[in-house]
C-alpha positions in Angstrom: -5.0 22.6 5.4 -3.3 22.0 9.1 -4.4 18.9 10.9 -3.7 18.7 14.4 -2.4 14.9 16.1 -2.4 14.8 20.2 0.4 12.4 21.2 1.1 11.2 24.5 4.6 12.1 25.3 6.3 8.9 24.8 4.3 8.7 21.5 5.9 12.1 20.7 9.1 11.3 21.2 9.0 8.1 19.1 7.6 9.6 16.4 10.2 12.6 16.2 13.0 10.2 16.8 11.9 7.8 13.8 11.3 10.9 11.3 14.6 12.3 12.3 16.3 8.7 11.6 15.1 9.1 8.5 15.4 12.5 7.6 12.1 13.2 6.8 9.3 15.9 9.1 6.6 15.0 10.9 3.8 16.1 8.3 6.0 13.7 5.7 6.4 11.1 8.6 2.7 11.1 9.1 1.4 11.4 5.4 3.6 8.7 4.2 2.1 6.3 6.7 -1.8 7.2 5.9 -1.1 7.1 2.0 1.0 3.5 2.9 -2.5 2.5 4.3 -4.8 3.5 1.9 -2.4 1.9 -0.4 -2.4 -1.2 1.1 -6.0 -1.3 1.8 -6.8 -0.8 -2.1 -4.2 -3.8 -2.9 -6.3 -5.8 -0.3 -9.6 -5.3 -1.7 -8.4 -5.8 -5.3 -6.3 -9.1 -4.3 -9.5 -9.9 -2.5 -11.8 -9.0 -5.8 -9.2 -11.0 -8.0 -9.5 -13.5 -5.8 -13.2 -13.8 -6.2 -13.2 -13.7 -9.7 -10.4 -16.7 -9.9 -13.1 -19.0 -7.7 -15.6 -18.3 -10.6 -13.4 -19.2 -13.2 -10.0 -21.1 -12.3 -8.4 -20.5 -15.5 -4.5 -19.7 -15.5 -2.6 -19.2 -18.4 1.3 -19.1 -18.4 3.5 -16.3 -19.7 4.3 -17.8 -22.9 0.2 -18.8 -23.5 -0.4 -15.0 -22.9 2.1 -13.5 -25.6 1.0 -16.2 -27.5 -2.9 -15.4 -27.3 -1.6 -11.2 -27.9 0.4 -12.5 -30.9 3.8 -11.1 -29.2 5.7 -14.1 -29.7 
């Protein structure tokens, strides 16, 4: 599938400048930065939903409770 991106000029030049820096193309440039997002805005909404779930039920339990609780001491 192609996808086509207008850029201003400046925004063009930016753009190839940084993906050349970094040895990379455009299209890698460009699909590393969407996947980045949509990683980040899972993590979000699972921190968010973890979050949310810690208000209900403040429990912690430290790393040695945990292995203890598994019975991996």
């Amino acid at each position: 599938m192609a996808i086509s991106v207008r850029l201003n000029t400046q925004d063009e030049q930016l753009f190839k400048s940084y993906a050349k820096t970094n040895n990379m193309t455009l299209s890698e440039l460009f699909r590393n930065a969407v996947f980045e997002k949509i990683e980040g805005e899972y993590d979000l909404a699972v921190y968010r939903e973890s979050l949310e779930e810690y208000n209900k039920n403040p429990v912690i339990y430290s790393h040695a409770e945990v292995c203890r609780l598994l019975g991996i001491e």
